[in-house]
TORLOZA-52184 format. One record per atom (N, C-alpha, C): residue in three letters; x, y, z. Coordinates in steps of 0.001 Angstrom, whole numbers, plus 500000, padded with zeros to 6 digits. Example, Ala and Ser with C-alpha at 12.3 -4.5 7.8 and 13.67 -1.06 7.14 Angstrom:
TORLOZA-52184
ALA513190494310507800 ALA512300495500507800 ALA513200496700507800 SER512850497750507080 SER513670498940507140 SER512900500030507870 
***
This chain:
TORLOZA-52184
UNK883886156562015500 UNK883074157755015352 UNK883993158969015207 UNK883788159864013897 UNK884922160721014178 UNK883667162015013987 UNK882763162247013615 UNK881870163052013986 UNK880159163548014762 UNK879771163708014933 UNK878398164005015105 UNK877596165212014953 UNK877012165370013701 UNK876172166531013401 UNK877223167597012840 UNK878324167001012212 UNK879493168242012161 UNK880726168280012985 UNK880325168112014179 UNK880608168597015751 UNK881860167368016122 UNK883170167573015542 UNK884460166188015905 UNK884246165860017061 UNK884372164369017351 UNK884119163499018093 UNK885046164222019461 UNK885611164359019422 UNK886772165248020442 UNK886103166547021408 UNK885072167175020516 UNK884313168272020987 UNK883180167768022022 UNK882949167016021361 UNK881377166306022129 UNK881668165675023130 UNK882905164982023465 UNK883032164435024720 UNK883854165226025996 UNK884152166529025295 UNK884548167376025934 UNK883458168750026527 UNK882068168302025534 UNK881215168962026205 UNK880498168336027579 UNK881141167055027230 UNK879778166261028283 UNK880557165982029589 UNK881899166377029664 UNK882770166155030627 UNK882338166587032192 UNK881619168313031706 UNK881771168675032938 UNK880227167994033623 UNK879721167153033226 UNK878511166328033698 UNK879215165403034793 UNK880226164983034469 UNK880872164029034893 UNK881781164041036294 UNK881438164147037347 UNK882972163770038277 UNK883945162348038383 UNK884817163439037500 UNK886223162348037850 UNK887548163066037757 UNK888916162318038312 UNK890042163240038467 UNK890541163432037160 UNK890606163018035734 UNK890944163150034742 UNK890041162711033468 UNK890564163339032463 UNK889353162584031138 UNK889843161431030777 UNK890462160495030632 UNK890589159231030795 UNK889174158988031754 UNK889338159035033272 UNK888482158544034359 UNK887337159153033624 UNK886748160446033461 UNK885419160742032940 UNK885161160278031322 UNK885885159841030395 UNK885159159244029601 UNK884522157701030064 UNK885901157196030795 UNK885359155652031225 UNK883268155798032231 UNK883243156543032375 UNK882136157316033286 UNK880793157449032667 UNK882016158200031267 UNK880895158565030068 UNK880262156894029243 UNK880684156051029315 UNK880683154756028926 UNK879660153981030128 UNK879803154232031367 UNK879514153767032023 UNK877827154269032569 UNK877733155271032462 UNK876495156413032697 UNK875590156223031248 UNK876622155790030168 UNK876052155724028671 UNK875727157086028264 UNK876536156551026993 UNK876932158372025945 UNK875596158862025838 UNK874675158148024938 UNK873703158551024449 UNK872536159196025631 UNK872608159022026814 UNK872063159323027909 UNK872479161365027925 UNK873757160449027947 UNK874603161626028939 UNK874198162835027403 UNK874633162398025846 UNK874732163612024961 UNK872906164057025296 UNK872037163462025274 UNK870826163778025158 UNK870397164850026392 UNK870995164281027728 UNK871166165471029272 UNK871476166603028521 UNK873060167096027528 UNK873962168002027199 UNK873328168745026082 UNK872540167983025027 UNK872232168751023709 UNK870780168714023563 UNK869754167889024116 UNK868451168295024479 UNK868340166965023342 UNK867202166925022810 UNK866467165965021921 UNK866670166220020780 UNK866505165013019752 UNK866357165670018369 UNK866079164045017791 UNK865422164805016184 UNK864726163227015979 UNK865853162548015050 UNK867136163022014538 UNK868128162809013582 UNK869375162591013994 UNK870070162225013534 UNK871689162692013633 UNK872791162426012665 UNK873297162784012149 UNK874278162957011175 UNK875814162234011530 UNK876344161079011244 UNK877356160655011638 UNK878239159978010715 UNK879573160666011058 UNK880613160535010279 UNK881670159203011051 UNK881799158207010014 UNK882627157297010932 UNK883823156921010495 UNK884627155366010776 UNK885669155453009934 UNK885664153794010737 UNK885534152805009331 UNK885364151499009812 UNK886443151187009850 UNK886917149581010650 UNK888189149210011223 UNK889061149118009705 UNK888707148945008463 UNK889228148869007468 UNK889969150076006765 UNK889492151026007344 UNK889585152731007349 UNK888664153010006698 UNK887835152949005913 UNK886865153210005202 UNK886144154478005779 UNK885865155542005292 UNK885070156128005850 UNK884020156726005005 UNK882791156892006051 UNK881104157146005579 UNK880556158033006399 UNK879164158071005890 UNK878758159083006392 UNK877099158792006822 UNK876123158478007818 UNK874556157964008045 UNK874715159011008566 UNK873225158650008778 UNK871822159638009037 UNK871012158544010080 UNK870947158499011588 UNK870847157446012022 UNK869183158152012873 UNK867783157623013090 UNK867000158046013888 UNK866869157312015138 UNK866720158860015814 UNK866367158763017205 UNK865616157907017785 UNK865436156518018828 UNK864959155454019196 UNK864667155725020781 UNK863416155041021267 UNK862794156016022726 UNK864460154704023840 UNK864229155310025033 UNK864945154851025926 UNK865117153297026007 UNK863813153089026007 UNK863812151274026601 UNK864191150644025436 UNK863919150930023583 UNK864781150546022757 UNK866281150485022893 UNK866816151679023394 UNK868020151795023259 UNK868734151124024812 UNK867891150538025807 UNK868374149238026862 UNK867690148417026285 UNK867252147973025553 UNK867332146292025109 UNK868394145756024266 UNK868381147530023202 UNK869427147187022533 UNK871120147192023034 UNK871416147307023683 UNK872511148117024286 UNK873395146684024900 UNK872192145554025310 UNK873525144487025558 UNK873679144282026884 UNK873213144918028073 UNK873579144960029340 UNK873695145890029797 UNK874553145598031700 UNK875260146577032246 UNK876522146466032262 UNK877209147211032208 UNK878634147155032367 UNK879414146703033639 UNK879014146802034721 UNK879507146289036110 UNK878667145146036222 UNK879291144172036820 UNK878502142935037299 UNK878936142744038370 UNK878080141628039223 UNK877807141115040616 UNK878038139926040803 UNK878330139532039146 UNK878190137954039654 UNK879722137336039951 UNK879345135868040840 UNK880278135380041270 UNK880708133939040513 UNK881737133758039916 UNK881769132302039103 UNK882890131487039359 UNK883267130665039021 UNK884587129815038993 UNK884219128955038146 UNK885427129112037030 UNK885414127999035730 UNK886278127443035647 UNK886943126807034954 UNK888101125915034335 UNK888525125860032993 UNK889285125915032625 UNK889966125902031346 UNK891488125225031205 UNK891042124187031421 UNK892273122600031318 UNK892357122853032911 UNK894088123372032843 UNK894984123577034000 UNK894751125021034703 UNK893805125877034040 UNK893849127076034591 UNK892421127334035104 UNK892650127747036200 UNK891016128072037154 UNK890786129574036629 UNK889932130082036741 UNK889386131436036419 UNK888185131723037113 UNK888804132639038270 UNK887393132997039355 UNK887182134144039289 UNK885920134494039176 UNK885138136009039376 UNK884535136446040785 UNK885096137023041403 UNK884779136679042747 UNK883686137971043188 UNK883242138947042121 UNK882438139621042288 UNK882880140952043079 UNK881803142000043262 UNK882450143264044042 UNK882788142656045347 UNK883455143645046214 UNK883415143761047640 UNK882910144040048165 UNK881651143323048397 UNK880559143279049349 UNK879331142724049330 UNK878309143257050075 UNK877264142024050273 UNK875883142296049394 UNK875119142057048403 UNK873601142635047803 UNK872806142194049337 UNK873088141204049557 UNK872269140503050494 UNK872919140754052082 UNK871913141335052618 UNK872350141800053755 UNK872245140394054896 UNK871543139520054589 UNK871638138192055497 UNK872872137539055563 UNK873452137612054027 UNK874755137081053451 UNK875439137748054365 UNK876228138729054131 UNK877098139731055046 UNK878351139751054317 UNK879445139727054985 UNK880627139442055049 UNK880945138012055100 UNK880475137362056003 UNK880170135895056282 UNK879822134641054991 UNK879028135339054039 UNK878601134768053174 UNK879507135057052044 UNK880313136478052152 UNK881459135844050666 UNK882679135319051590 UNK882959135433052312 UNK883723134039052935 UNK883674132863052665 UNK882657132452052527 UNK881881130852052084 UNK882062130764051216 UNK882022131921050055 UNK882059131191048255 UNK883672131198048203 UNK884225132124048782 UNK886101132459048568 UNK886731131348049274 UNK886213130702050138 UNK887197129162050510 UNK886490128235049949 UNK885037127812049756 UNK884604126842048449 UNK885534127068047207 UNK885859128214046687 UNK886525128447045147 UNK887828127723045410 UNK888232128428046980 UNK889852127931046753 UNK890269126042047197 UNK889142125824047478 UNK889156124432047979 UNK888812123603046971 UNK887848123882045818 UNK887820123348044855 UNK888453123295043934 UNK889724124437043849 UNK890814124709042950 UNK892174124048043447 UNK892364123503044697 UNK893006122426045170 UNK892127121184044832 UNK891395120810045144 UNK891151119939044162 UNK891481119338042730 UNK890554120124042149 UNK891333120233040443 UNK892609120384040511 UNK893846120632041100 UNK894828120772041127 UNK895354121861039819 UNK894922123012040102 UNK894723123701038784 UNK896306124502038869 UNK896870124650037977 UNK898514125264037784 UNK898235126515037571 UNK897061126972037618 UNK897062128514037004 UNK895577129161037518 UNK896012130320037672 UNK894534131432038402 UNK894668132305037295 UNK893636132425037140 UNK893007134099036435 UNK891812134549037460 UNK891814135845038114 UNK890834136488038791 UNK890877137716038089 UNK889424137584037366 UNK888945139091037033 UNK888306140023038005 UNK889062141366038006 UNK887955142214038347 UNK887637142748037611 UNK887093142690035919 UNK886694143918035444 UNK885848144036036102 UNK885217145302035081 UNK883479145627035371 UNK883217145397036775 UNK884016146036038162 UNK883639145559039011 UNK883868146985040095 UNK882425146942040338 UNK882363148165041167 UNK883243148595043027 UNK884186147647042857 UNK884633147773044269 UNK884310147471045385 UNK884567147726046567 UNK883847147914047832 UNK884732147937049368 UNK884715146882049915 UNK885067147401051142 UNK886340146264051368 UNK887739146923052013 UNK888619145880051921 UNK888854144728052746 UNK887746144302053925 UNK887204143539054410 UNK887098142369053716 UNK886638142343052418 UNK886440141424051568 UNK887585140544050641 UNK887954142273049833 UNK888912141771049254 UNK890552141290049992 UNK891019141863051220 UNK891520141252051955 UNK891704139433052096 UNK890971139301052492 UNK890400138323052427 UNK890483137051051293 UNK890291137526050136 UNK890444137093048946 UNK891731136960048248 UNK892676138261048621 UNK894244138475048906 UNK895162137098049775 UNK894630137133050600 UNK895334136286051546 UNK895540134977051052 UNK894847134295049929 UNK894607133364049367 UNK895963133067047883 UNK896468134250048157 UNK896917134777047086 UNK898470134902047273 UNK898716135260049017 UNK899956136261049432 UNK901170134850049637 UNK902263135464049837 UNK902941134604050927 UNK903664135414051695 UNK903325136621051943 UNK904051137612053330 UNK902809138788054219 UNK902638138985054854 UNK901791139911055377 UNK901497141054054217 UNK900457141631054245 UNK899834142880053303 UNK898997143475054092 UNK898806144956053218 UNK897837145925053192 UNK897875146501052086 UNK896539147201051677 UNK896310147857050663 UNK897034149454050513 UNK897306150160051665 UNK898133151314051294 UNK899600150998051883 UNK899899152437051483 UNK901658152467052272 UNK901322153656052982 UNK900563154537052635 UNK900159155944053896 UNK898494155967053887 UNK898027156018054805 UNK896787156272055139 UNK896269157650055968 UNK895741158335055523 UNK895543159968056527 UNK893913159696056572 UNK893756160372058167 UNK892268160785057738 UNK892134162285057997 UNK891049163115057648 UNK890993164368058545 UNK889406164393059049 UNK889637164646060824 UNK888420164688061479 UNK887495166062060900 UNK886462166356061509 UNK885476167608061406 UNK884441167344062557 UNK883654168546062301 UNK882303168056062954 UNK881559167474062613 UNK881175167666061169 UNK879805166813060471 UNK881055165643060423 UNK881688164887060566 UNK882356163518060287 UNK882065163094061948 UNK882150163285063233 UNK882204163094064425 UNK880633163281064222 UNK879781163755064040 UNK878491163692063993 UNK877884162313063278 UNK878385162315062114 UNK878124161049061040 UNK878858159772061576 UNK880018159666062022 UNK880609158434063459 UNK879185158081064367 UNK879088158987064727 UNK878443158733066343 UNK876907157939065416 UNK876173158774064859 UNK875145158393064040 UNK875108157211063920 UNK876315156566063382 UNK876362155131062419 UNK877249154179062899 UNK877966154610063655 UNK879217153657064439 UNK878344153248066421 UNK877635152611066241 UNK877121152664067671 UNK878463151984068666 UNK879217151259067798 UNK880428151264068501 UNK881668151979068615 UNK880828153379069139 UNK882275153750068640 UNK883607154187070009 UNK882797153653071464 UNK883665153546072864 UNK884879152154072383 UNK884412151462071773 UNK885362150529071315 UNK886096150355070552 UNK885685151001069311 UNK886157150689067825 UNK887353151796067503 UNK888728151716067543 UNK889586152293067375 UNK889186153090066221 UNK888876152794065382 UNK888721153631064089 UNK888229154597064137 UNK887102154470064798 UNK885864155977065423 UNK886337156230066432 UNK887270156017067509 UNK887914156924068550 UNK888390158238068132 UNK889171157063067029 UNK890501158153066549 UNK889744159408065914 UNK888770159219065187 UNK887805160384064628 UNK887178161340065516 UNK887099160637066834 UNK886770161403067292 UNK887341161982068501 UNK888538161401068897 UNK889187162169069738 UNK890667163435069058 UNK890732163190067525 UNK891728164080067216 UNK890188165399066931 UNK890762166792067071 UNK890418168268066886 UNK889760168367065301 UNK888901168755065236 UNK888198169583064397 UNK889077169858063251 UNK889346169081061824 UNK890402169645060689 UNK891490169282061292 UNK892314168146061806 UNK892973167911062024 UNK893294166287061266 UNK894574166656060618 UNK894824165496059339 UNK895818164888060152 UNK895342163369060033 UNK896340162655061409 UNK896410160908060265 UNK897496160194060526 UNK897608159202060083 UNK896887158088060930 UNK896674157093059974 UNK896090155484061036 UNK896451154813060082 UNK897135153679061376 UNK897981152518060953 UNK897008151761060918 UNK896421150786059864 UNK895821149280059994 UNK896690148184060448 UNK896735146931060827 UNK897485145920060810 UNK897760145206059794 UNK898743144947059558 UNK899137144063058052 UNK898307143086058084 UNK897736142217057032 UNK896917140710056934 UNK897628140037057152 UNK896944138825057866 UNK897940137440057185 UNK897498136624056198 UNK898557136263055393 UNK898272135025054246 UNK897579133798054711 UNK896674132969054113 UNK896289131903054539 UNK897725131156055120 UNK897259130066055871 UNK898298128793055709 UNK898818128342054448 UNK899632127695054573 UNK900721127841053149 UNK899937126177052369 UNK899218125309052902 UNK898625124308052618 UNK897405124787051677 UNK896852125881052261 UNK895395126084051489 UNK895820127500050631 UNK896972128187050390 UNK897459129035049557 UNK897264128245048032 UNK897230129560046922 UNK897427128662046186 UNK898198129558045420 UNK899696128847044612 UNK901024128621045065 UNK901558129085043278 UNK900544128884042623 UNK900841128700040831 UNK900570130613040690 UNK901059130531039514 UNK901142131770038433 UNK899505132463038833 UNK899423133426038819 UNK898198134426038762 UNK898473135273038108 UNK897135135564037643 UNK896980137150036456 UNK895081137522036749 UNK895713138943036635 UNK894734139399037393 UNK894201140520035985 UNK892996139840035545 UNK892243141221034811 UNK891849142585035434 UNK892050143075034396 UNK891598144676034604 UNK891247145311033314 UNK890511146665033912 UNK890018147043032987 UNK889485148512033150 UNK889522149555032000 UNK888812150950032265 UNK887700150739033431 UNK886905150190033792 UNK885634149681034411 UNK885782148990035473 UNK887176148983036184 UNK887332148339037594 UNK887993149514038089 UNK886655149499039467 UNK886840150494040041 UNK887013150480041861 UNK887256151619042629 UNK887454151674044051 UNK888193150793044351 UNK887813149688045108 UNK888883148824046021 UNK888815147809045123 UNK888724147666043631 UNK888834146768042867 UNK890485147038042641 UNK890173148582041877 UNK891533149094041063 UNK892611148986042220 UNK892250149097043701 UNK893194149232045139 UNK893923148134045165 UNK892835146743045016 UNK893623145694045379 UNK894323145024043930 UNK893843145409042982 UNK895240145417041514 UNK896011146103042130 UNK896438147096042558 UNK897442147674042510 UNK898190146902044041 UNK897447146739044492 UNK898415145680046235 UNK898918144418045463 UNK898043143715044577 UNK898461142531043978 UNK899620142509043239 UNK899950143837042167 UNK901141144140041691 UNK902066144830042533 UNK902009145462043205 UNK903269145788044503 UNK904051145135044762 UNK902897144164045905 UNK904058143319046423 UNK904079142008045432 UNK904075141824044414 UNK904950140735043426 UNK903593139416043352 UNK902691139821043910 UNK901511138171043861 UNK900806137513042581 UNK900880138668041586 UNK899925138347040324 UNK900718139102039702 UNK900562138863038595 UNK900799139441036885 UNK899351140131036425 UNK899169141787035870 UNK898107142313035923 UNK897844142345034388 UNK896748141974033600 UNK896475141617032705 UNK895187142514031887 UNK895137143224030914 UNK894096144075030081 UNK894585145484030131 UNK893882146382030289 UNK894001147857030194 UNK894148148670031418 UNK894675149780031272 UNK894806150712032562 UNK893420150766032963 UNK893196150683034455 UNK891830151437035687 UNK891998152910035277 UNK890511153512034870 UNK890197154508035141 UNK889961155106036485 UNK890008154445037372 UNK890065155091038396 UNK891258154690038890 UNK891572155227040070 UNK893180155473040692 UNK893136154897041819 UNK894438154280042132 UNK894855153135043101 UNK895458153995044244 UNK896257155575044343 UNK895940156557045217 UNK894996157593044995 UNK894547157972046344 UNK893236158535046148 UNK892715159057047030 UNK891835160404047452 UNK891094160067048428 UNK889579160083048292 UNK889303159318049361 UNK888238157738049266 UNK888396158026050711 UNK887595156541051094 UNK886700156739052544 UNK885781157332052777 UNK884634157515051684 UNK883565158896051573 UNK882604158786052873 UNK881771159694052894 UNK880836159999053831 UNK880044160528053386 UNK878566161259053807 UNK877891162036053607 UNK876917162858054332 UNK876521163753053959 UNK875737164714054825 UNK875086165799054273 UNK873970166178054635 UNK872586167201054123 UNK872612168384054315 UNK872939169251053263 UNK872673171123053064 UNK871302170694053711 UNK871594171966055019 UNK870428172115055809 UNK869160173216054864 UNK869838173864054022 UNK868612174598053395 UNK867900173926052096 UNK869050173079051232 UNK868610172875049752 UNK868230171130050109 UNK868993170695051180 UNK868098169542051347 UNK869171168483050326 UNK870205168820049981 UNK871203168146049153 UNK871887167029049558 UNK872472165746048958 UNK873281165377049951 UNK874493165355048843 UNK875361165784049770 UNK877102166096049773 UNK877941164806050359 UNK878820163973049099 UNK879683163118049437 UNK881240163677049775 UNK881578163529051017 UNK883411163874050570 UNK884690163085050775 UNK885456162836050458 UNK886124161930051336 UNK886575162473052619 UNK886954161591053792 UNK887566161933054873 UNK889153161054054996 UNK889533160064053730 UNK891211159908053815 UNK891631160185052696 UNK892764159943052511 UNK893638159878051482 UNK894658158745051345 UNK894940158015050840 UNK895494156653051013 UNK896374156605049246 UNK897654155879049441 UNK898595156280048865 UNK899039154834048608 UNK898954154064047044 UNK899091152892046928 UNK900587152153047529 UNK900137150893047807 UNK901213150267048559 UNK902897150640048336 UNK902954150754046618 UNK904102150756046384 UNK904996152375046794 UNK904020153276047138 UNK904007154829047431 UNK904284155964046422 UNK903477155590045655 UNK902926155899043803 UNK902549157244043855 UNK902451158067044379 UNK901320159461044082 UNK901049159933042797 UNK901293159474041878 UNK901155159699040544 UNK899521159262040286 UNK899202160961039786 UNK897306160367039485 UNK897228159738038206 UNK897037158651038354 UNK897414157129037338 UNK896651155863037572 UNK896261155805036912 UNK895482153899037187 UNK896400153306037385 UNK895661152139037781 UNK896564150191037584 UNK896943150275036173 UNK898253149923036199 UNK899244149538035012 UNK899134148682034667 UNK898715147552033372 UNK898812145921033438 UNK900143145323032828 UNK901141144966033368 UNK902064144326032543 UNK901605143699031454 UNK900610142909030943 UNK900501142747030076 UNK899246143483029206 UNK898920144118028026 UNK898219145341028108 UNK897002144698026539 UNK895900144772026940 UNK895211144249025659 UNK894001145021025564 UNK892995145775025114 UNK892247146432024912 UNK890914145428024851 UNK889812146370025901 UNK889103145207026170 UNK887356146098025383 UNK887277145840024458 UNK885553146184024059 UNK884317145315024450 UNK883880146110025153 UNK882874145834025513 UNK881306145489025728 UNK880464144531026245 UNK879566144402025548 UNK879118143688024561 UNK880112143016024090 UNK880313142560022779 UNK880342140672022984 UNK880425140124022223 UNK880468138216022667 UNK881949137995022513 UNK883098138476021837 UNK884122138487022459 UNK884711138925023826 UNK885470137963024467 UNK886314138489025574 UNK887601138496024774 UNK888413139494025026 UNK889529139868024287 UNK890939139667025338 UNK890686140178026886 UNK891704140080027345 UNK891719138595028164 UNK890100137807028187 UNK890604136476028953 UNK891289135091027677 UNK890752135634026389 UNK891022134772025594 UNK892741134789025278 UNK893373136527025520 UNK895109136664025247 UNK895559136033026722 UNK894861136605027874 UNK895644135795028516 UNK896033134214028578 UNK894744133581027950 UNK894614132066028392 UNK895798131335026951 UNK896087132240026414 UNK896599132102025075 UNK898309132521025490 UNK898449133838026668 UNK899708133737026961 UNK900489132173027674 UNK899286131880028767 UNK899738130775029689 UNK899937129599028655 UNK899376129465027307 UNK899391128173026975 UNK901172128461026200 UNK901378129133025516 UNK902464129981024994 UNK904029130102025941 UNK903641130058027385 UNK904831130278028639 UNK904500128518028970 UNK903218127322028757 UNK903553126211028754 UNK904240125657027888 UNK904373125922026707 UNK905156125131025694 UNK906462125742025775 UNK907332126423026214 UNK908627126594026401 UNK909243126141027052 
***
């Protein structure tokens, strides 16, 4: 697309930016993709029954339509999906396993924590089985969550103790010691909510987590890993790419994360007493393992451009195409 209505493609996504929160336009176009353009230009430029578009096909060719306006639910049937998924899979492809192990965390609140435990040692127990020489774990398209999980999923992975940062800060307040007490009913016990609430009002103080441990070295599994990524893996997705490439466990595979592996995160929230609003903010700041501060996505050593939506997979088909390529040598 190199125009719309006149208006260079460059302009228009720079109008729709400030719709968007994110730390850079990289992160807010991936946003703009994700929220869907045609949503977001229609919020920015109001309605209209036409549009005028200038393009330039992969051949270079370039033209010029006149494309009409189609109501909402046309344009989600047509559209192909959602872009983040939930689901959880494990496939095979010869010698190489390929597990989707889904976000970090639970749809199902019966499930818990408890319940992706169960599918993450079924996967890895059945991949000893198969005796598979090779992992691929995607996170694209994967909305993140809590490192409880992915931890967890890590350990399967490691062979030395981990954590997801190298500095962790939080800063206390009142509405945060208010929002603790609210939601932490443990919080005489739970170190985490002490600490919130026994450091002062705006006071930015560090907390140490404990390193993980790796599974046992019997139920590890021991072969080559590559880990997808993608504009569209996000929070403690893009966190634990970036722990996986740190400390040396996987080979990171597709396109840079639009979102950032330091960050601050740990959000919370709380209600303008007059407008009735609710206000997210973070209360840490956490600084990827390797001690990166550079506002930057996950890097993939190996780098393939992933379009989306589409019945091609582009970066599982190069990777499965690298491993066969590093077998014949």
């Amino acid at each position: 697309m190199l125009r719309i209505d006149q208006q260079p493609i460059a302009q228009v996504r720079a109008s729709l930016h400030p719709y968007l929160s994110a730390e850079r336009p990289y992160f807010k176009d991936a946003k703009l993709e994700f929220w869907s353009f045609p949503r977001m230009y229609w919020l920015a430029h109001g309605p209209k029954d036409a549009f005028t578009l200038a393009v330039k096909g992969a051949d270079g060719t370039l033209a010029t339509h006149t494309v009409h306006a189609i109501s909402v639910m046309d344009f989600e049937e047509k559209r192909g999906g959602e872009l983040l998924t939930s689901d959880r899979s494990l496939r095979y492809f010869g010698q190489t396993a390929y597990l989707r192990p889904g976000p970090f965390s639970s749809a199902d609140p019966a499930e818990g924590e408890a319940g992706y435990r169960r599918f993450i040692d079924s996967a890895f127990a059945d991949i000893r089985m198969q005796q598979s020489q090779h992992l691929i774990l995607d996170l694209r398209n994967n909305s993140g969550g809590h490192n409880a999980y992915s931890d967890y999923l890590i350990a399967y992975l490691a062979d030395k103790p981990f954590r997801w940062y190298s500095r962790f800060q939080l800063k206390t307040s009142g509405l945060l010691k208010a929002h603790t007490r609210s939601h932490s009913p443990d919080t005489l016990t739970d170190a985490y909510s002490r600490a919130i609430l026994d450091h002062k009002d705006g006071e930015v103080y560090a907390y140490e987590l404990p390193l993980y441990p790796p599974v046992s070295a019997e139920r590890r599994f021991n072969g080559p890993v590559y880990v997808l990524i993608n504009r569209q893996t996000y929070s403690m997705a893009a966190v634990s790419a970036a722990l996986l490439q740190d400390y040396g466990f996987a080979t990171l595979a597709g396109e840079e994360t639009a979102d950032v592996p330091t960050v601050y995160a740990s959000q919370f929230s709380f209600t303008l007493p007059k407008t009735g609003m609710v206000v997210k903010v973070p209360k840490g700041y956490m600084v990827r393992p390797n001690g990166d501060e550079r506002l930057q996505g996950v890097v993939p050593e190996l780098k393939r451009a992933d379009h989306l939506l589409d019945e091609d997979d582009e970066i599982l088909a190069f990777v499965l195409e690298h491993i066969r390529r590093q077998a014949d040598r």
